[in-house]
C-alpha positions in Angstrom: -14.3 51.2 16.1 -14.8 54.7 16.5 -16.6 56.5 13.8 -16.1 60.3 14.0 -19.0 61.8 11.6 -20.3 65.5 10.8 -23.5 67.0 11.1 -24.1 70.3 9.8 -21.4 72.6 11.3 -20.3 70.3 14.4 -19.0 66.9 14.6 -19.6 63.6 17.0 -18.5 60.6 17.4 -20.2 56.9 17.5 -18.4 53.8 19.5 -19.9 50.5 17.3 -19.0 47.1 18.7 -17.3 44.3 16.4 -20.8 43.5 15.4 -21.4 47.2 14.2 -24.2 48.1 17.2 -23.3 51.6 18.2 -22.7 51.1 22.2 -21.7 54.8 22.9 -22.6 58.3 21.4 -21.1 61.3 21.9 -22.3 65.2 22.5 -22.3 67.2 19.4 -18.9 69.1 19.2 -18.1 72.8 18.0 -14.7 70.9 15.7 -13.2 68.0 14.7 -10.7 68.2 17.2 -12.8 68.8 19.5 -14.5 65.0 18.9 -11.2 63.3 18.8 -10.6 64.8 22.2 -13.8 63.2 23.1 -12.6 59.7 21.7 -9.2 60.4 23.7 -11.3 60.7 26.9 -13.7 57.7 26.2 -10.3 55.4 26.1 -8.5 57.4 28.9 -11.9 57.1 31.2 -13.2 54.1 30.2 -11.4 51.7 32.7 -12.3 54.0 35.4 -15.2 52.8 37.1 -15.8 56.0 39.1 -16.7 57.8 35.6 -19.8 55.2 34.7 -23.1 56.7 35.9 -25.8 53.9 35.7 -29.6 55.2 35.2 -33.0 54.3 35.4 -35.7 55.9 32.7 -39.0 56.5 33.8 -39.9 53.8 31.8 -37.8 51.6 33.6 -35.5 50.6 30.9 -31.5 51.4 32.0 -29.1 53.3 30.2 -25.3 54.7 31.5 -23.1 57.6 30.6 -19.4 58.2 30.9 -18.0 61.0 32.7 -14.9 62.8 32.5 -12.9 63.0 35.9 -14.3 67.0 35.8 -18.0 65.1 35.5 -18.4 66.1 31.9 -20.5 63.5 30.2 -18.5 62.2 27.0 -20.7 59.5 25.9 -24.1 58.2 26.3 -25.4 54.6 25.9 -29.3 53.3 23.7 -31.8 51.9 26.4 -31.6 49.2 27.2 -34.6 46.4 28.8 -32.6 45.2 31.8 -29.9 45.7 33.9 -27.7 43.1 32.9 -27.9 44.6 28.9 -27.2 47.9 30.8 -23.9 46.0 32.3 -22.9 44.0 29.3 -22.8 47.5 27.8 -20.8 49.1 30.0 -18.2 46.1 29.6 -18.5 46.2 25.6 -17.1 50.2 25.8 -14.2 48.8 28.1 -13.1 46.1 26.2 -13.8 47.7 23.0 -12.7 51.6 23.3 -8.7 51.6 24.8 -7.4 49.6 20.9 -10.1 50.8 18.9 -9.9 52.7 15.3 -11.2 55.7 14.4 -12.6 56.3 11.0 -13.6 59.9 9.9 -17.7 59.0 7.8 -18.9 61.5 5.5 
């Protein structure tokens, strides 16, 4: 499920897998419609693999982000302690984002 939530002035959305972990996070953005844009872009770019950028922290744990096709980041993953958590990730947005609700939070 998507949750779309507001902070202060701006808004941003959450992706939360079936067992409620958040698996993506979005930028902060200016409007609301401006965040359900970026939930139409997670779904739309999601199956894409081209738009997954895998990384490396300093501390060596791994984290992703996905891109629009203009290279715009639209959601960023936790760290995570290994590469396979990394991937399971990665598969949790694809599987999880294309049907998924969206729920406005106060």
């Amino acid at each position: 499920m998507f949750e779309v939530k507001k902070s202060g002035d701006k808004y941003h959305f959450v992706l939360k897998a079936a067992n409620g972990q958040v698996i993506l996070s979005s930028q902060m953005y200016a409007s609301k419609s401006g965040a359900m844009n970026g939930v139409d872009s997670v779904r739309k770019n999601c199956g894409n693999d081209d738009c997954w950028e895998r990384k490396t922290a300093k501390n060596g744990k791994f984290h992703f982000n996905l891109k629009s096709t203009n290279g715009q980041i639209v959601g960023s993953s936790q760290m995570y302690a290994s590469e396979s958590g990394m991937n399971n990730g990665i598969q949790s947005v694809k599987n999880n984002a294309p049907g998924a609700d969206v729920k406005e939070v106060e």
